[in-house]
KEZA-860104 format. One record per atom (N, C-alpha, C): residue number from 0; chain; x, y, z; atom name; residue in one letter. Coordinates in Angstrom, 1 decimal. Each point is the difference from the previous one (the first is absolute). Layout:
BEGIN
REC  sekol  dovo       X       Y       Z  pado  firo
REC    NUM     A       X       Y       Z    CA     A
...
***
This chain:
BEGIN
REC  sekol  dovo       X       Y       Z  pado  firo
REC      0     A    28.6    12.8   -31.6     N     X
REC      0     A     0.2    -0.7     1.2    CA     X
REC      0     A    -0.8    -1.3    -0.2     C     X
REC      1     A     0.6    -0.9     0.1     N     X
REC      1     A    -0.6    -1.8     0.4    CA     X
REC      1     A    -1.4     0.2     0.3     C     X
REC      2     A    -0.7    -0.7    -0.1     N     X
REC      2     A    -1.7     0.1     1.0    CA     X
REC      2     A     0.8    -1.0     0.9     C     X
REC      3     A     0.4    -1.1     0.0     N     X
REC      3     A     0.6    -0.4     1.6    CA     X
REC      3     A     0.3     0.4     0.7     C     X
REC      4     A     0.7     1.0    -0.8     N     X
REC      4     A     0.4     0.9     1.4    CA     X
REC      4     A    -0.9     1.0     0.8     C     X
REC      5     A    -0.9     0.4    -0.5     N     X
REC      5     A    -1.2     0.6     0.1    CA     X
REC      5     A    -0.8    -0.8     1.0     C     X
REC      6     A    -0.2    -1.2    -0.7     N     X
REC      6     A    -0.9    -1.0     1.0    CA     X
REC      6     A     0.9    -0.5     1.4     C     X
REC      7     A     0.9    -0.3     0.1     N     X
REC      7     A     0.8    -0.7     1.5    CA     X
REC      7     A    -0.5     1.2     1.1     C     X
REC      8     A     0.1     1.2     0.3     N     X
REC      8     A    -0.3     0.4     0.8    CA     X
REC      8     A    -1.5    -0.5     0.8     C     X
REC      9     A    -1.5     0.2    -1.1     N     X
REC      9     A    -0.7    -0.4     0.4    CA     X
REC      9     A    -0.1    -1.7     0.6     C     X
REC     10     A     0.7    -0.5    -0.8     N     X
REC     10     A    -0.2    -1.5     0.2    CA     X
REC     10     A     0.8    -0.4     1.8     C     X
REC     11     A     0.7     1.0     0.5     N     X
REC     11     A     1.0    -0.1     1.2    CA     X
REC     11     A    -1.5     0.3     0.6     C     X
REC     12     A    -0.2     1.5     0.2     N     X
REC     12     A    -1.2     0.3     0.2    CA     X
REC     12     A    -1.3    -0.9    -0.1     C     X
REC     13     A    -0.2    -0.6    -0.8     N     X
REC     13     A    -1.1    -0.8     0.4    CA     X
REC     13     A     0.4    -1.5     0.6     C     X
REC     14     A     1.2    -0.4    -0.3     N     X
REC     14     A     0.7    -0.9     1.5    CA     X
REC     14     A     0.1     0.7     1.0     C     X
REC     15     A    -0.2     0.6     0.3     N     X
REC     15     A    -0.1     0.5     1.6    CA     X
REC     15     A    -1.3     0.4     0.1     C     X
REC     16     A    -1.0     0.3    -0.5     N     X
REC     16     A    -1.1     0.1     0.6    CA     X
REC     16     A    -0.5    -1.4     0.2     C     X
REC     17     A    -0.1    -1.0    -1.2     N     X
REC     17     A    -0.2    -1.2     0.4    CA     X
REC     17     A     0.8    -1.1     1.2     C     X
REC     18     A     0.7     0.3    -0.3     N     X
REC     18     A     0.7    -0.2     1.8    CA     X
REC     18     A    -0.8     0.5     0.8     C     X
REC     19     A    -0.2     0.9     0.3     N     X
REC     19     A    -0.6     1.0     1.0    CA     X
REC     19     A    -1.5    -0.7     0.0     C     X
REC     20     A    -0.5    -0.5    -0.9     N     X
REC     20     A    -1.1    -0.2     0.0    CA     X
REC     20     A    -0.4    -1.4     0.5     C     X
REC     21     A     1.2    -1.1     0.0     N     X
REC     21     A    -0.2    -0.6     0.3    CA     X
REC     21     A     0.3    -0.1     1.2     C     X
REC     22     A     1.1     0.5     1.2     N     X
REC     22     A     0.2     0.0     0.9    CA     X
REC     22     A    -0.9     0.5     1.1     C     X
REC     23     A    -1.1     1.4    -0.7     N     X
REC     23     A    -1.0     0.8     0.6    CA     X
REC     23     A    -1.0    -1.2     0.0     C     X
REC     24     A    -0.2    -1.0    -0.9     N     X
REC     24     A    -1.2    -0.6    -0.1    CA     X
REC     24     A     0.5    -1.5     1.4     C     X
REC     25     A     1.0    -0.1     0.5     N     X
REC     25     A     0.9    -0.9     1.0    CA     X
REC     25     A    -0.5     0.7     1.2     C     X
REC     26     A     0.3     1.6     0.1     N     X
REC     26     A    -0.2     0.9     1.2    CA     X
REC     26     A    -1.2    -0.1     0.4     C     X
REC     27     A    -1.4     0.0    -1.2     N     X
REC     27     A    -1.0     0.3     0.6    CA     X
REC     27     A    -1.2    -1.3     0.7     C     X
REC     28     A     0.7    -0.8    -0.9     N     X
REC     28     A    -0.3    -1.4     0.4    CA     X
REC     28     A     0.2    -0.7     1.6     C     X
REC     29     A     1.8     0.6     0.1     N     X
REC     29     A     0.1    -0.5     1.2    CA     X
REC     29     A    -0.2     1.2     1.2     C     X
REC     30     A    -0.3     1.2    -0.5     N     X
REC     30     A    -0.9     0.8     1.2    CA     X
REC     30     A    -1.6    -0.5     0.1     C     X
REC     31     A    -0.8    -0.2    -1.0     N     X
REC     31     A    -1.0    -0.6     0.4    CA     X
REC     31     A     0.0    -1.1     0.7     C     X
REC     32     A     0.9    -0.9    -0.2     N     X
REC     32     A     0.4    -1.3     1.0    CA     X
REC     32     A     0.3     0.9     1.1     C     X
REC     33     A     1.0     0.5     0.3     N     X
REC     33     A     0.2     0.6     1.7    CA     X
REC     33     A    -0.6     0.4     0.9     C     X
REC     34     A    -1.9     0.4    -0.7     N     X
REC     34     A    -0.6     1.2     0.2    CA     X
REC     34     A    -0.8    -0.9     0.7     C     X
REC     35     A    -0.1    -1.0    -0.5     N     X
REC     35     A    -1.4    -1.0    -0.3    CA     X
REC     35     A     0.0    -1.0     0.8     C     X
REC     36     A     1.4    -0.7     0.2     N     X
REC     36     A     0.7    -1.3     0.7    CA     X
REC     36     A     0.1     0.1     1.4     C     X
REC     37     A    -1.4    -1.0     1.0     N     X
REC     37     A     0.6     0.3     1.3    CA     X
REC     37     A     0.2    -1.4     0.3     C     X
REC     38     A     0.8    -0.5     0.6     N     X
REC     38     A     0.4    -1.2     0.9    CA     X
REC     38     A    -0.9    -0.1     1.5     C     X
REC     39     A    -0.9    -0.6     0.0     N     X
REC     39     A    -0.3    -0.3     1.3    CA     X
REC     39     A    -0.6     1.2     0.6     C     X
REC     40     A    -0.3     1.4    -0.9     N     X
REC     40     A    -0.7     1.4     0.8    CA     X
REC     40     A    -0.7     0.3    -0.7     C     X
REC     41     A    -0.6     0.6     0.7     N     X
REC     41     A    -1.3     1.1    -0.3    CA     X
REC     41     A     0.7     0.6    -1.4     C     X
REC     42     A    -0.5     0.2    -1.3     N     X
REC     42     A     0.1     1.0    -0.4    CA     X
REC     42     A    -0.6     1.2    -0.4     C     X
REC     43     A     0.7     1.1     0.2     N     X
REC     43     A    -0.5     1.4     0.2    CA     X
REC     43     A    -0.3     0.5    -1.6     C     X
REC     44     A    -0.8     0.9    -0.5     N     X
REC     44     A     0.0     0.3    -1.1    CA     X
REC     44     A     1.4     0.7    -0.5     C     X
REC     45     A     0.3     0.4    -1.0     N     X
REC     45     A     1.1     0.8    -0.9    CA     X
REC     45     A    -0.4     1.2     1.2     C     X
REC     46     A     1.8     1.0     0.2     N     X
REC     46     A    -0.3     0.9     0.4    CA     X
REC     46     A     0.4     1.0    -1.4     C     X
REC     47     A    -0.4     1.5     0.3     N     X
REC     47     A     0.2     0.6    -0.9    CA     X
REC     47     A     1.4     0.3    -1.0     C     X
REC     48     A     0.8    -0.2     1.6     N     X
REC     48     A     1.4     0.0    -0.6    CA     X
REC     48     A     0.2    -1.1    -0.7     C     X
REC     49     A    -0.8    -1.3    -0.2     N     X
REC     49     A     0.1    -1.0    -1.0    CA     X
REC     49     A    -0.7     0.3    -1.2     C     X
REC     50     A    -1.4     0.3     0.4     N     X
REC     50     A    -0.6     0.8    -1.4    CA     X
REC     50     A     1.3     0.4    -1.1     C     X
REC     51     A     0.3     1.3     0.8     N     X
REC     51     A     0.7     1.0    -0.8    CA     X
REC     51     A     0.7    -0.8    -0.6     C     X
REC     52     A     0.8    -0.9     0.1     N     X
REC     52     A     1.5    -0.8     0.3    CA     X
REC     52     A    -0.6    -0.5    -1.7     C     X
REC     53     A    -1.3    -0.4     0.2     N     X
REC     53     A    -0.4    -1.1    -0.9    CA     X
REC     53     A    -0.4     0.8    -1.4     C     X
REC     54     A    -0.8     0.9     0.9     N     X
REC     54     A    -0.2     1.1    -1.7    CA     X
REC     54     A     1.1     0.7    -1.0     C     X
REC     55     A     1.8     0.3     1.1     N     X
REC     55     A     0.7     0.3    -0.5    CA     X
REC     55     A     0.7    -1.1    -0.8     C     X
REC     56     A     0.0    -1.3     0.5     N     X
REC     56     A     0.3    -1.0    -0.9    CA     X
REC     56     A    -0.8    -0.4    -1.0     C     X
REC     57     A    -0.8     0.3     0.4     N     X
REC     57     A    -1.1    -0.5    -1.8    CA     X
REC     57     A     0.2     1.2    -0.9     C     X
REC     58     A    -0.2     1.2     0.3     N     X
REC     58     A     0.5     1.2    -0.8    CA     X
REC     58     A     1.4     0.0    -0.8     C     X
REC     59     A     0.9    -0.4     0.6     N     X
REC     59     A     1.4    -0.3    -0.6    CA     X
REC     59     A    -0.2    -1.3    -1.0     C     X
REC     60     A    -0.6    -1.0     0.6     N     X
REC     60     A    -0.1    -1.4    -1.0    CA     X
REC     60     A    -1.1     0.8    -1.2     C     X
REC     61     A    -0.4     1.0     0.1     N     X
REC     61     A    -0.9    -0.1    -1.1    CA     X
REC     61     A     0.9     0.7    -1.0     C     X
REC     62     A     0.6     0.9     0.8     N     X
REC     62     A     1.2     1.4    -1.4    CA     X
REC     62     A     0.6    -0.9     0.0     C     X
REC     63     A     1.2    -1.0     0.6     N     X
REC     63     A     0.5    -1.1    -0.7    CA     X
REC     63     A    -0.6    -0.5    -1.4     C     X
REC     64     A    -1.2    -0.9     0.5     N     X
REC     64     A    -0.4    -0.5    -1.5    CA     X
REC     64     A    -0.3     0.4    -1.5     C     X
REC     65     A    -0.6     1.1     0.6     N     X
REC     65     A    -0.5     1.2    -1.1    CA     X
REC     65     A     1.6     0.3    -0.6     C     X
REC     66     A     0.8     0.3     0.9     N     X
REC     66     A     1.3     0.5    -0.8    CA     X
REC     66     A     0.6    -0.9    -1.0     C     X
REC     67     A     0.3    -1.4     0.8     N     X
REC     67     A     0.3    -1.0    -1.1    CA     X
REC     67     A    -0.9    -0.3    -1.2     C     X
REC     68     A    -1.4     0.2     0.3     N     X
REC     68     A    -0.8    -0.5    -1.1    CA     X
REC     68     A     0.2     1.0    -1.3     C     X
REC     69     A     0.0     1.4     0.8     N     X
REC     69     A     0.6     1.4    -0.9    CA     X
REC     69     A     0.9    -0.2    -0.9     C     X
REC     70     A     1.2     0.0     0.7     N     X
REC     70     A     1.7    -0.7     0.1    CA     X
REC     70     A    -0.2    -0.9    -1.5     C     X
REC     71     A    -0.4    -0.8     0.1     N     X
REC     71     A    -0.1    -1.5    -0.9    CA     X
REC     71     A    -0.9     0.5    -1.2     C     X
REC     72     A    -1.0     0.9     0.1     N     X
REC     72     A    -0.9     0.2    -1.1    CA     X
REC     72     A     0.8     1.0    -1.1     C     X
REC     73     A     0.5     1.2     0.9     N     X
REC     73     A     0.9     0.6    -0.5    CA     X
REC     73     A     1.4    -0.7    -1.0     C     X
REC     74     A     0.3    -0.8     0.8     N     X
REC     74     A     1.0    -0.9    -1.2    CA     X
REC     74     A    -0.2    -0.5    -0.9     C     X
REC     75     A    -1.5    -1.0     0.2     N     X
REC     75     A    -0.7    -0.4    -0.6    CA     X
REC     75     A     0.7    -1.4    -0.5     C     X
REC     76     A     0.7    -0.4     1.5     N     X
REC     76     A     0.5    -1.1     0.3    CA     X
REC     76     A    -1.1    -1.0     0.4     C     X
REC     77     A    -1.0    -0.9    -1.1     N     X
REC     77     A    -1.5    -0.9     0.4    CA     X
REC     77     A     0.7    -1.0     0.8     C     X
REC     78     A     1.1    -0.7     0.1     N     X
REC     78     A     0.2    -1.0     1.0    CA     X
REC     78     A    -0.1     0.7     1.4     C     X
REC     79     A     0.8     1.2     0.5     N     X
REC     79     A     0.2     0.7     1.4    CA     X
REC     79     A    -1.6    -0.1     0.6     C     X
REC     80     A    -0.9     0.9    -1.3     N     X
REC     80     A    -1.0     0.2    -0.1    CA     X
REC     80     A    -1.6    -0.7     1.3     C     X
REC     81     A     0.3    -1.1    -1.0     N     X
REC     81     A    -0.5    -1.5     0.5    CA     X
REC     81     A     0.5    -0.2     1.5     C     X
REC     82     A     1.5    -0.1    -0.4     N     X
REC     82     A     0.3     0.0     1.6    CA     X
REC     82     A    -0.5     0.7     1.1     C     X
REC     83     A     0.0     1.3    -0.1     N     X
REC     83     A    -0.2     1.5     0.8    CA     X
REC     83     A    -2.3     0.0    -0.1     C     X
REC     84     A    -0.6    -0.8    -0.4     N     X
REC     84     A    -1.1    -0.6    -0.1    CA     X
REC     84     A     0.0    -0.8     1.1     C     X
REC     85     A     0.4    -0.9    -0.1     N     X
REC     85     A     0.0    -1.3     0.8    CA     X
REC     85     A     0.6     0.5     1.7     C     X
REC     86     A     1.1     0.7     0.2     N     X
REC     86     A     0.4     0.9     1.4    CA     X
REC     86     A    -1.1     0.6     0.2     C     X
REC     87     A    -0.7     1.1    -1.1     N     X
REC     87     A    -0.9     0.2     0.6    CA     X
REC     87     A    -1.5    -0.2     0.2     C     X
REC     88     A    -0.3    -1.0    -0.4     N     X
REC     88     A    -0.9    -1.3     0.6    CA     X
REC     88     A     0.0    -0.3     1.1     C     X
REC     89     A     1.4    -0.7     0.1     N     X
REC     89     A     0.7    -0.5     1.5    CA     X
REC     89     A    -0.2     1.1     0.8     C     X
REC     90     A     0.3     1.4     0.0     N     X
REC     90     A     0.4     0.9     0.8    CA     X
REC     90     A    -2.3     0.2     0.6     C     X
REC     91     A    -0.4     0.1    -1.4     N     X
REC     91     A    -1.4     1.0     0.7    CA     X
REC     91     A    -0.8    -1.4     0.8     C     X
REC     92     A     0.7    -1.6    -0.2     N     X
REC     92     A    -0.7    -1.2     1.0    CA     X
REC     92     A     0.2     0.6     1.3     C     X
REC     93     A     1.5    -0.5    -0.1     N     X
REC     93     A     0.9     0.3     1.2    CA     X
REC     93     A    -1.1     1.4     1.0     C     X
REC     94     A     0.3     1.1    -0.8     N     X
REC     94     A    -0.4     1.1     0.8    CA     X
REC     94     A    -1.9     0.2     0.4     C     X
REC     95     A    -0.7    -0.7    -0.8     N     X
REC     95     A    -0.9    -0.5     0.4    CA     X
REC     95     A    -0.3    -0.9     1.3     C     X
REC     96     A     0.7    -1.1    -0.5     N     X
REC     96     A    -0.2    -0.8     0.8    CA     X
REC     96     A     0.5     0.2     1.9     C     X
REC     97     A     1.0     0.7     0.0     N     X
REC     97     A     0.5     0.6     1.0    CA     X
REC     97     A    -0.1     1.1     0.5     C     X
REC     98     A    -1.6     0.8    -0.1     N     X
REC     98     A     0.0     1.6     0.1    CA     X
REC     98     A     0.3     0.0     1.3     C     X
REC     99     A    -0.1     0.7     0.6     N     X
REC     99     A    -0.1     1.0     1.5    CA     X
REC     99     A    -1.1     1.2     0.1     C     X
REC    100     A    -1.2     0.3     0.6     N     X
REC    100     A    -0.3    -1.7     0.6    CA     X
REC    100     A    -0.6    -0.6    -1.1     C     X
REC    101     A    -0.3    -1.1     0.5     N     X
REC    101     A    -0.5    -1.2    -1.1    CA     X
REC    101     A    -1.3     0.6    -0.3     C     X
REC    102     A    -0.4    -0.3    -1.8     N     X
REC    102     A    -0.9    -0.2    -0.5    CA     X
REC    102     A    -1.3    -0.8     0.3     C     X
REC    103     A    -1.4     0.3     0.6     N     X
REC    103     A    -0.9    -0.8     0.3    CA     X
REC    103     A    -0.7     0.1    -0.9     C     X
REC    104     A     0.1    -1.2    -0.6     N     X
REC    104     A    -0.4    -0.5    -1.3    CA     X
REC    104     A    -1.6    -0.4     0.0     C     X
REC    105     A    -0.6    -0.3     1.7     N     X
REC    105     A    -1.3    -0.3     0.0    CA     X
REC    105     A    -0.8     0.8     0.0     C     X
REC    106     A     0.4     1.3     0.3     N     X
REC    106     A    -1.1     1.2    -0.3    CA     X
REC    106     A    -0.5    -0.3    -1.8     C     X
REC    107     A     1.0    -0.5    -0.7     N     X
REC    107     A    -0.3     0.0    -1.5    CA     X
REC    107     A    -1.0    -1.6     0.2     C     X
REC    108     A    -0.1    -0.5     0.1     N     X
REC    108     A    -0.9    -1.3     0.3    CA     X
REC    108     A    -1.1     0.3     0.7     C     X
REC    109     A    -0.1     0.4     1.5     N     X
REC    109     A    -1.2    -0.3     0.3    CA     X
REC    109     A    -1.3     1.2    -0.2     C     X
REC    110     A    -0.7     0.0     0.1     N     X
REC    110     A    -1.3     0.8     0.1    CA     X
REC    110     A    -0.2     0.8     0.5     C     X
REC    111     A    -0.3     1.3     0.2     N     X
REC    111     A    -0.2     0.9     0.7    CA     X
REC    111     A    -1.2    -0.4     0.7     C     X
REC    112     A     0.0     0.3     1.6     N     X
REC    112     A    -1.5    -0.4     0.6    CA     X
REC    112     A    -0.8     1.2    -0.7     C     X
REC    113     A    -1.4    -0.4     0.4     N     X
REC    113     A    -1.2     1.1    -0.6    CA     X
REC    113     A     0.2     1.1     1.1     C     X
REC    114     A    -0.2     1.0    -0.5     N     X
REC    114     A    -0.1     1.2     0.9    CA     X
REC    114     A    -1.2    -0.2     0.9     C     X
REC    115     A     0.2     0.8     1.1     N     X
REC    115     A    -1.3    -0.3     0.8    CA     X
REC    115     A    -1.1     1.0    -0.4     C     X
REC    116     A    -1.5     0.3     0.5     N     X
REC    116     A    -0.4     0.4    -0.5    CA     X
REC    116     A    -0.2     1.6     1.5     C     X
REC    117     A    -0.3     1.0    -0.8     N     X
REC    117     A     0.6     1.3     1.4    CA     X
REC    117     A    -0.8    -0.1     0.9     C     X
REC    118     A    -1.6    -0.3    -0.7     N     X
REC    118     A    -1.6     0.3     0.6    CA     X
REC    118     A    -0.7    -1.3     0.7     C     X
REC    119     A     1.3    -0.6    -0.1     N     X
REC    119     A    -0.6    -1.7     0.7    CA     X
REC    119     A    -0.1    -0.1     1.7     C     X
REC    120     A    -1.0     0.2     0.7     N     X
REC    120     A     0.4    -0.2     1.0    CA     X
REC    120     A    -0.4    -1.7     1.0     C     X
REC    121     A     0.9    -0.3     0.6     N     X
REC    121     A    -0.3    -1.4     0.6    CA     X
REC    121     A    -1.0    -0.1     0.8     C     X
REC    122     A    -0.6    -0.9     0.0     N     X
REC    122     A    -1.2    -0.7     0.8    CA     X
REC    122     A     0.3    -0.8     1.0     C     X
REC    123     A    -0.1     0.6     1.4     N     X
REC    123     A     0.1    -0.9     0.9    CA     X
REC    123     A    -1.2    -0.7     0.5     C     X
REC    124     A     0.0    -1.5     0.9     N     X
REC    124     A    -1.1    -0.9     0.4    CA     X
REC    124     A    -0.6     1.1     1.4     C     X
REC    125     A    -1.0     0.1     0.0     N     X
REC    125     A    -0.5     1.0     1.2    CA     X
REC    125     A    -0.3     1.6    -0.6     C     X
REC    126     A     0.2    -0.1    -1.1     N     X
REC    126     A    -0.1     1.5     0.0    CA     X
REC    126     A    -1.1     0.1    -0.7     C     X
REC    127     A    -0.5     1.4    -0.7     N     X
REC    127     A    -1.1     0.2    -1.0    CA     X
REC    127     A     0.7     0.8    -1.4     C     X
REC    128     A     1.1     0.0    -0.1     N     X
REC    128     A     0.1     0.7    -1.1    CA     X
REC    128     A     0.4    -1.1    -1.2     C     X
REC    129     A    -0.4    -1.2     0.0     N     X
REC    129     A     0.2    -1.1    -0.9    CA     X
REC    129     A    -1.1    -0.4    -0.6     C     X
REC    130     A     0.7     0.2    -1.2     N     X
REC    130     A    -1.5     0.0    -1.2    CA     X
REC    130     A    -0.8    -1.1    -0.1     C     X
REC    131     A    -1.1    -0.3    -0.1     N     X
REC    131     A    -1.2    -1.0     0.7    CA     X
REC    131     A    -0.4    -0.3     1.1     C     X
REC    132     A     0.7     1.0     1.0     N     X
REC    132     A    -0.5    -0.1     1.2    CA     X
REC    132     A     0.5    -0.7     1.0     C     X
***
């Protein structure tokens, strides 16, 4: 039997996941936009049914990519390869950049305050329990 013939199946197969991957990486972009976008209101945080919405779409964008990148290594087709690299680049920005709820990136920057101390107790003006009297 041909190896072509061998290989077209997978290679259909890894066109359709890459499809899928790229259209999952469309989906989750523009549910983060939906989620996130208020005109003129208050917005309310993600509710869970958006959570879920958002974890089930990043879960599929991820077996998409994985499949293609599989798909492609398997054939051991280096141009698809490259390709199915670069989607999923695009795909883990995309799904980054758009999580549900959003990533607060400042807890990673700023400083934790100093803890207080347990045995401290405050000095008020009038009283005598403040040290020096």
């Amino acid at each position: 039997m041909p190896s072509a013939l061998v290989r077209r199946p997978a290679g259909a197969a890894e066109a359709s996941a890459s499809i899928a991957a790229i259209l999952l990486t469309f989906a989750v972009a523009w549910h983060g936009f939906g989620v996130y976008f208020c005109l003129g209101a208050h917005c309310s945080g993600p509710s869970d049914q958006e959570i879920l919405t958002y974890r089930l779409l990043a879960g599929a964008l991820g077996v998409a990519v994985l499949a293609s990148l599989a798909l492609a290594a398997r054939r051991r087709a280096t141009l698809a390869f490259v390709w199915h690299l670069a989607v999923t680049a695009l795909a883990a920005a995309v799904a980054l950049l758009f999580a549900v709820p959003q990533i607060d990136f400042r807890e990673l920057t700023e400083p934790e305050p100093p803890a207080e101390n347990p045995s401290y107790v405050p000095c008020h003006s009038g009283s005598n329990d403040c040290v020096g009297g």
